[in-house]
N, C-alpha and C positions, 0 to 999 in steps of 0.2 A: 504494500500500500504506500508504504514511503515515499521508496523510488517512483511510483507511478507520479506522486502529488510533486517531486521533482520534476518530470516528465512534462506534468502539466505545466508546472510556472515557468520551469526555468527554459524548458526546447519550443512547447506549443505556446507561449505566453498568455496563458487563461490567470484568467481572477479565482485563486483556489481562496476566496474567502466567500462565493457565490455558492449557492445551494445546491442550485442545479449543475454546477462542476463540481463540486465532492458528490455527490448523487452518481455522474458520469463516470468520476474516478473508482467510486466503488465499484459502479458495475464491469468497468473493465478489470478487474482484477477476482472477478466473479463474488463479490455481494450481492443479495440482495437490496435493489436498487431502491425498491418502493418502503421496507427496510430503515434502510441508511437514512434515507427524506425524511423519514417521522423521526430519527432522532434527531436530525437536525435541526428539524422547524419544532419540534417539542422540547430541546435542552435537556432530555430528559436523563441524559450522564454527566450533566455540569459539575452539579456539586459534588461528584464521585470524583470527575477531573481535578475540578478546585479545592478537595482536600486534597489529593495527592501531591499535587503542586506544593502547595504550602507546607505539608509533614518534607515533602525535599526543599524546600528553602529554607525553612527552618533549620535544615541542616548545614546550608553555605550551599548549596547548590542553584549557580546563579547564571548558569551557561553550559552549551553541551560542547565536546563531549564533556562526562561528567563520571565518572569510576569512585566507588569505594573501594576498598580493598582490606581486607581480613575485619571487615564492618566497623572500622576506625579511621581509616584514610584516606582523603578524598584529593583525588587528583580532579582538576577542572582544565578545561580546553588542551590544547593542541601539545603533546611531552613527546621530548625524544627518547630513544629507543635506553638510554643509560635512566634515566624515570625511573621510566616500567622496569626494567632490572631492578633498580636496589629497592623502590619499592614491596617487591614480589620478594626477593630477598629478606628484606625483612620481615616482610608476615612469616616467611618459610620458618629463618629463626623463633621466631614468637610462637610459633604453634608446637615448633620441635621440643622446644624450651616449655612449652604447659604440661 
């Protein structure tokens, strides 16, 4: 679904904030089309969205990409490949060491 909604905005240049193109985009990626329109014109996963949001900002999560790691450390945006090493390293330690 992602890639399709890149698809849409950024090759085809559609307004993926229109109804009826998240409706289109769903059905190409085989949702149901008629579906997808009722939750959209109902809202009716908002506030399921809008906590979720919030319990991750609340966490410092303020941009993607967005990684935890061993449920304590939070990498935000774009790391080079020595990061995610000592990162991962260190949780290795820490779990080895529990």
């Amino acid at each position: 679904m992602i890639l399709a909604l890149f698809e849409a905005y950024f090759t085809d240049g559609l307004d993926v904030s229109d109804t009826g193109v998240l409706t289109q985009v769903a059905r190409s990626v085989g949702l149901n089309a008629a579906e997808a329109s009722d939750v959209l014109t109902s809202g009716s996963h908002a506030q399921s969205v809008r906590d979720k949001q919030k319990f991750w900002t609340d966490r410092g999560i303020t941009g993607v990409p967005a990684m935890i790691f061993g449920g304590k450390y939070l990498l935000t945006g774009a790391q080079g490949v020595q990061t995610y090493t000592d990162i991962l390293r260190k949780v290795q330690a820490e779990t080895a060491a529990a």
